[in-house]
Residue frames as a rotation matrix with the C-alpha (Angstrom) as fourth column:
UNK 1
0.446 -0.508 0.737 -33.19
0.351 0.857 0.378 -18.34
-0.824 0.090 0.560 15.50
UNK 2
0.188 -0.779 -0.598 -30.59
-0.363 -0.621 0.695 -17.77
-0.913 0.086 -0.400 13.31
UNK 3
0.950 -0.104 0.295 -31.03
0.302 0.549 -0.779 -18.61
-0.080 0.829 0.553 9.28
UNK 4
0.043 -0.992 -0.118 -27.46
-0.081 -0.121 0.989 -19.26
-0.996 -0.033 -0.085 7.56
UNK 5
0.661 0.339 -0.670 -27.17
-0.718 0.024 -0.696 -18.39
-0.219 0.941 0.259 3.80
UNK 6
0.917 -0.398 0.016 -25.38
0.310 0.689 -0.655 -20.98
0.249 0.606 0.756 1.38
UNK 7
0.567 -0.622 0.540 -22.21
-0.502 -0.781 -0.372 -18.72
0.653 -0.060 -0.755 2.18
UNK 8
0.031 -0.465 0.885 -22.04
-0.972 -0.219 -0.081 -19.25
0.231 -0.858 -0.459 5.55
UNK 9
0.791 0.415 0.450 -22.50
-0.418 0.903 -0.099 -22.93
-0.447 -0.110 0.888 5.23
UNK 10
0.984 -0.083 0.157 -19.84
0.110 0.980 -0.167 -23.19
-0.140 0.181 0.973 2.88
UNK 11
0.383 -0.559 0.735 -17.46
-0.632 -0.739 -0.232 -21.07
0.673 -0.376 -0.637 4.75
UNK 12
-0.016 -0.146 0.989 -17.64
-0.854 0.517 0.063 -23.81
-0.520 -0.843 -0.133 7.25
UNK 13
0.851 -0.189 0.490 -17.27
0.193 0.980 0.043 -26.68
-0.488 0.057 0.871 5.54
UNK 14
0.765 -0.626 0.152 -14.49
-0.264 -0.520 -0.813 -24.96
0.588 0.581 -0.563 3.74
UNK 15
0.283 -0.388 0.877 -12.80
-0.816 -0.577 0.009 -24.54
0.503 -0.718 -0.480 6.79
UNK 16
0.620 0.222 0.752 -13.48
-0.684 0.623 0.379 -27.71
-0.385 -0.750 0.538 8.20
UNK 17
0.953 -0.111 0.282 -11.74
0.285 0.647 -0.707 -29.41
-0.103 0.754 0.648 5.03
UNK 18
0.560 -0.818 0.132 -8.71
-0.180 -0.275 -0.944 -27.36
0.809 0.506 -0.301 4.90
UNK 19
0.236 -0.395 0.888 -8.36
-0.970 -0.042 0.239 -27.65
-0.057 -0.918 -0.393 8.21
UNK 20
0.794 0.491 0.358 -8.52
-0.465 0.870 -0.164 -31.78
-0.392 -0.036 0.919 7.48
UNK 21
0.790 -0.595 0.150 -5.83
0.059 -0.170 -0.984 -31.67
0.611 0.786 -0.099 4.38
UNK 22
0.155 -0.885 0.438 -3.28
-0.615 -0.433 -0.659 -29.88
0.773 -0.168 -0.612 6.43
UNK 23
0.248 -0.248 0.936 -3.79
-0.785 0.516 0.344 -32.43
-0.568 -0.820 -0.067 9.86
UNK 24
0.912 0.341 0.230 -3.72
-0.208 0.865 -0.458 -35.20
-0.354 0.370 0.859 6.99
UNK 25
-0.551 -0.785 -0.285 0.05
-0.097 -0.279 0.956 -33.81
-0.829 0.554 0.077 5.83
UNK 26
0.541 0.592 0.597 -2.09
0.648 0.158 -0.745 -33.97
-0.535 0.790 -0.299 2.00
UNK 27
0.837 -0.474 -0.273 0.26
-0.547 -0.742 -0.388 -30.76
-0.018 0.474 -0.880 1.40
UNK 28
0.776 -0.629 -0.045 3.43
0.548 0.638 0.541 -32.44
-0.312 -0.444 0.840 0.83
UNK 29
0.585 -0.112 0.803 5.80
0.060 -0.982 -0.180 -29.25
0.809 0.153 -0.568 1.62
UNK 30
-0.354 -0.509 -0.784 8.66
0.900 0.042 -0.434 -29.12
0.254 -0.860 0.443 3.95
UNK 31
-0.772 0.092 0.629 7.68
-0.182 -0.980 -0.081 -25.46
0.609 -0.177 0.773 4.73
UNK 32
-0.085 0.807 0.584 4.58
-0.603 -0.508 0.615 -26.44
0.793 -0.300 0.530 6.49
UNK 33
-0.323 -0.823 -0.468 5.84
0.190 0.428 -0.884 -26.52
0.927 -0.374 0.019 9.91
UNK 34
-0.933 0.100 0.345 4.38
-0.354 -0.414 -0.839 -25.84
0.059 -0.905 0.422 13.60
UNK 35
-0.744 0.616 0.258 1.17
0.533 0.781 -0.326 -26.03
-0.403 -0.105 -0.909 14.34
UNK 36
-0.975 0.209 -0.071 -1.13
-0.220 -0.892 0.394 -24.30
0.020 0.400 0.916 12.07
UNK 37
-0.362 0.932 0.013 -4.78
0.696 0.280 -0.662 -24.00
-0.621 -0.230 -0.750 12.36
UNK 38
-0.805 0.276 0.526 -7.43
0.244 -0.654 0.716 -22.28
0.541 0.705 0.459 10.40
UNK 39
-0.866 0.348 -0.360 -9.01
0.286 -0.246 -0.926 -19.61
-0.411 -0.905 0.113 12.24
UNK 40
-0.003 0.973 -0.229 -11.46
0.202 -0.224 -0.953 -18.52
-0.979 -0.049 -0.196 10.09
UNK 41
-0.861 -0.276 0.427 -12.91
0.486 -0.203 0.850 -18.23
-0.148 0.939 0.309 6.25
UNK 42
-0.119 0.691 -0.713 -14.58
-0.032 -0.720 -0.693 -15.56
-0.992 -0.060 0.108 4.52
UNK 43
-0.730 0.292 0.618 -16.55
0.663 0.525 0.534 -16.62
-0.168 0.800 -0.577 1.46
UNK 44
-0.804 0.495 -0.328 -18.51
-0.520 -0.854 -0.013 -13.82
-0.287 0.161 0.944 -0.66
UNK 45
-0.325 0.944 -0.057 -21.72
-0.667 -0.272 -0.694 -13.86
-0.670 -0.188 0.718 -1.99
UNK 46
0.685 0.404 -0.606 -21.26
-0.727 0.324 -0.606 -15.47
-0.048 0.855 0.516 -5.06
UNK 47
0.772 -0.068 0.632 -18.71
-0.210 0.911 0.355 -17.95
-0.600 -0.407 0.689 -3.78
UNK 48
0.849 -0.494 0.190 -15.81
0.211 -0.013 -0.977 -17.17
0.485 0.869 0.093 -6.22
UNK 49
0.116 -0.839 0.531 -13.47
-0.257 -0.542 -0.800 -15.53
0.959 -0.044 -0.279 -3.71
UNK 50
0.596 0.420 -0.684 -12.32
0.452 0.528 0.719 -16.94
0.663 -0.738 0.125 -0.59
UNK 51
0.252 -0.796 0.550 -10.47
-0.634 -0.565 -0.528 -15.24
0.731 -0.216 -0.647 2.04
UNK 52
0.536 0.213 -0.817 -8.48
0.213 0.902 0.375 -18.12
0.817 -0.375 0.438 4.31
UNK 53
0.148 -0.546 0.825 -7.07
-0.951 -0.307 -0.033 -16.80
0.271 -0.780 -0.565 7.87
UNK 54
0.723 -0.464 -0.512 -4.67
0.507 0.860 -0.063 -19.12
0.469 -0.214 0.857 9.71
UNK 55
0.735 -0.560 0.381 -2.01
-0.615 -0.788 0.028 -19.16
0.285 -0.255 -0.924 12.23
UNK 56
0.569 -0.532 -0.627 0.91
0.099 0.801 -0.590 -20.49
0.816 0.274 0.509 13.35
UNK 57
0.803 -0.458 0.382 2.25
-0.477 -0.107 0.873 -21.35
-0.358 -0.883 -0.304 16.59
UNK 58
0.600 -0.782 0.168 6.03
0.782 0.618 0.079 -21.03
-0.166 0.085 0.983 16.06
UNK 59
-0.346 -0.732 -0.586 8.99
0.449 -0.678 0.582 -18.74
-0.823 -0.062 0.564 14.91
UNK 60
0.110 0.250 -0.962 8.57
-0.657 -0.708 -0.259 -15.45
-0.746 0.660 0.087 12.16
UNK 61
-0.744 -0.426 -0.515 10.58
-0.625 0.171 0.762 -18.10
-0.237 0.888 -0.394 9.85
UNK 62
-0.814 0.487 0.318 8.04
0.410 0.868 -0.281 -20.69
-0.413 -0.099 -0.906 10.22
UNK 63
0.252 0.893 -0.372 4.74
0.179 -0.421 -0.889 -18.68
-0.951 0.157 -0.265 9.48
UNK 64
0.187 0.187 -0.964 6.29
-0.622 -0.737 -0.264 -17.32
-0.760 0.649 -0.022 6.74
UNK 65
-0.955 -0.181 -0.234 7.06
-0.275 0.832 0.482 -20.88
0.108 0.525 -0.844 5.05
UNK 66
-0.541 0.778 0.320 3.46
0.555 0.616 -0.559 -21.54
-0.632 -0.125 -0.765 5.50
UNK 67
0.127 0.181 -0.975 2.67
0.049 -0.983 -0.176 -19.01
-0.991 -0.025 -0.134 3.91
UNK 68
-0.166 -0.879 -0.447 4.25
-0.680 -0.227 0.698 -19.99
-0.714 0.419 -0.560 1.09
UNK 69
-0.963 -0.073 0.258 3.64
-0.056 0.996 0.075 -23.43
-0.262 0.058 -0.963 1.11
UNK 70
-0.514 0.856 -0.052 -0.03
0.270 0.104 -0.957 -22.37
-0.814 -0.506 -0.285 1.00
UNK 71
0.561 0.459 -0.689 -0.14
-0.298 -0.664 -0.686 -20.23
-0.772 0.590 -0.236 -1.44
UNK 72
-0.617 -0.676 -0.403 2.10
-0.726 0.292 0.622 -22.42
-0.303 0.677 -0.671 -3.47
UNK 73
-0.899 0.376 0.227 -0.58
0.292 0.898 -0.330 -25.34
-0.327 -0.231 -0.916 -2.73
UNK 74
-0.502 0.817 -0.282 -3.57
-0.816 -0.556 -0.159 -22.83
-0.287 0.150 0.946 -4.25
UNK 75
-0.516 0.285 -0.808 -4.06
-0.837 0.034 0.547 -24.92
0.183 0.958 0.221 -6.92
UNK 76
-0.890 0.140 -0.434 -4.11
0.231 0.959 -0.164 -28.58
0.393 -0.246 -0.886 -5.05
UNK 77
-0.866 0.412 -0.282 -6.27
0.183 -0.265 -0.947 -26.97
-0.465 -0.872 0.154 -2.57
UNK 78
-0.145 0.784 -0.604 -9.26
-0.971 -0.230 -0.065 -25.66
-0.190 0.577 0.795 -5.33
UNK 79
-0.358 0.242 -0.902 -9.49
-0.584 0.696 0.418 -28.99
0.729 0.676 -0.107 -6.60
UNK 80
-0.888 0.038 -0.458 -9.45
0.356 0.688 -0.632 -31.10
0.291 -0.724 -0.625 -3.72
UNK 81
-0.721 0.638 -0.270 -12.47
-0.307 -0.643 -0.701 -27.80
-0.621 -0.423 0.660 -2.37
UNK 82
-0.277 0.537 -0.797 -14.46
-0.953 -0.047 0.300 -28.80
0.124 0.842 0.525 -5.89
UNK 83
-0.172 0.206 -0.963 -14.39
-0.311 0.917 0.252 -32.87
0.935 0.342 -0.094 -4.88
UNK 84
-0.930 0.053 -0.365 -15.00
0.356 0.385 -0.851 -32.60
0.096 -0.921 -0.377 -1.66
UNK 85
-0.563 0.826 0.037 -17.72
-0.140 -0.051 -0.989 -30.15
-0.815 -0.561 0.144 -1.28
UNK 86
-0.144 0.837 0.527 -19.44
0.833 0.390 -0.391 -30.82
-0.533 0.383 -0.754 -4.60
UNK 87
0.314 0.621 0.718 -19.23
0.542 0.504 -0.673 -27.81
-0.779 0.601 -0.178 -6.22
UNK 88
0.690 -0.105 0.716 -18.90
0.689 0.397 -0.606 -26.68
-0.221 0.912 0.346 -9.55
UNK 89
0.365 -0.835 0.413 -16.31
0.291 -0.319 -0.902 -24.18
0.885 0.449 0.127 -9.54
UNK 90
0.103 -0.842 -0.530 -13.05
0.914 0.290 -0.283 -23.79
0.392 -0.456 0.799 -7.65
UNK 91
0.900 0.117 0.420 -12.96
0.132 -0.991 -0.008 -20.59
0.416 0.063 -0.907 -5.91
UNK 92
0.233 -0.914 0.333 -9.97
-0.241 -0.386 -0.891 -17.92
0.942 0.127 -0.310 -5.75
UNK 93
0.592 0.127 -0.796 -8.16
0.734 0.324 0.597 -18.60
0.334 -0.937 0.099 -2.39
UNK 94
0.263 -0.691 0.673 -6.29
-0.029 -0.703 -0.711 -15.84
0.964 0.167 -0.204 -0.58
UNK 95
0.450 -0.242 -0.860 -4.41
0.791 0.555 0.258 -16.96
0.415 -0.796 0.441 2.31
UNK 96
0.530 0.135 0.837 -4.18
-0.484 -0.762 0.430 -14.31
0.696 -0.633 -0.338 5.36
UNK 97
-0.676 -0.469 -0.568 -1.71
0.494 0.283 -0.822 -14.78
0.546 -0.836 0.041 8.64
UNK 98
0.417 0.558 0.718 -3.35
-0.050 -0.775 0.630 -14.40
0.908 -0.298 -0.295 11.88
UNK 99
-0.464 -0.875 0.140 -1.53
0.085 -0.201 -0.976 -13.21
0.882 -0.441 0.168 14.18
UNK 100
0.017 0.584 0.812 -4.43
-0.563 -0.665 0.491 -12.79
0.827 -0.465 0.317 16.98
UNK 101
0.774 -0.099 -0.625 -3.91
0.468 0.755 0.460 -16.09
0.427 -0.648 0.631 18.89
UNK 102
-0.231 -0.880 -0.416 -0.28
0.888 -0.016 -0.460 -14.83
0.398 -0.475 0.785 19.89
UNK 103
-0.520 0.045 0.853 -1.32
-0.296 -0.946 -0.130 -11.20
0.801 -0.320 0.506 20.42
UNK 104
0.717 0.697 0.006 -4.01
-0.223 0.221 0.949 -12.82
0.661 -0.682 0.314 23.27
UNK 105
0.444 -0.209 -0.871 -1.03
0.758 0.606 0.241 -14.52
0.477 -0.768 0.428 24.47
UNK 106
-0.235 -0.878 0.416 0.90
0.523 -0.475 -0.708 -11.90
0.819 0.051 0.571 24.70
UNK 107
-0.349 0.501 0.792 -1.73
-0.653 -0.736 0.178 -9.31
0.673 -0.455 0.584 26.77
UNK 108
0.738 0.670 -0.088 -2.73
-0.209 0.350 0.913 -12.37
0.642 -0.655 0.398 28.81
UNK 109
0.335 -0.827 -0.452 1.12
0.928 0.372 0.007 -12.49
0.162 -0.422 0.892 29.99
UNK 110
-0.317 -0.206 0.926 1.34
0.039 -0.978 -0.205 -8.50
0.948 -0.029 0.318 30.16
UNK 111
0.249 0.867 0.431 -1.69
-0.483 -0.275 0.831 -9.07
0.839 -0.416 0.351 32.74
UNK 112
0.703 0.006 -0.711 -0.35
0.547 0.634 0.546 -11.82
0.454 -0.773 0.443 34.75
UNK 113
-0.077 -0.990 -0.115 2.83
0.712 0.026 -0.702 -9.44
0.698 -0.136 0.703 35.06
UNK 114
-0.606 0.285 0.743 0.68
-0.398 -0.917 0.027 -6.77
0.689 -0.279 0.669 36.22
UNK 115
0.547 0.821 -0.163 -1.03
-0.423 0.440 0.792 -8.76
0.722 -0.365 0.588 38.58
UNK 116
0.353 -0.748 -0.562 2.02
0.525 0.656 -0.542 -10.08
0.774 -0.104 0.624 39.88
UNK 117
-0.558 -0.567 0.605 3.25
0.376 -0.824 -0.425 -6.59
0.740 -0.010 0.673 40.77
UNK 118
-0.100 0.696 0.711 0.23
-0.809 -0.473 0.349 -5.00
0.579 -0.541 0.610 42.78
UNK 119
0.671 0.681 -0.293 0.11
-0.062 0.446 0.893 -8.22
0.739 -0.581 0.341 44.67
């Protein structure tokens, strides 16, 4: 069985909260547009540094207004992270694009084409 340090616990509720905020519109930002999702956070040892991945299903212009909007929104975002999960300091956020959802699509629509072909 699998033990989970403090980290990895509050990697996931991290996650679970930003992910809340942004369905909630809480960011109030024309720029944050499509559907965006947070794929995954990486939270160090000592909980000071956070690294937030996210993507966006939509155009190049779109991602990169989230982007923006996100990292314009640092600050809201630490505070809100400090009163939700309880505690005492705000850690750095550093907002990452991922780009891996679309690459899947991309190779699962290469495949169907190649499949297509040989049949």
């Amino acid at each position: 069985m699998k033990s989970y340090n403090r980290s990895d616990r509050i990697s996931q509720q991290i996650k679970r909260e930003l992910s809340e905020i942004i369905q909630r519109n809480e960011i109030k930002d024309d720029r944050l547009s499509g559907l965006i999702s947070i794929t995954n956070v990486q939270v160090t040892g000592d909980l000071r540094n956070v690294k937030v991945y996210f993507s966006v299903y939509g155009e190049e212009a779109q991602k990169v207004g989230t982007l923006a909007a996100l990292e314009n929104a640092t600050g809201f975002l630490r505070g809100e992270l400090c009163r939700r999960l309880g505690i005492k300091f705000a850690p750095e956020l550093a907002f990452k694009l991922d780009d891996s959802l679309e690459r899947g699509d991309r190779i699962t629509e290469l495949l169907e084409k190649i499949k297509n072909e040989e049949v």
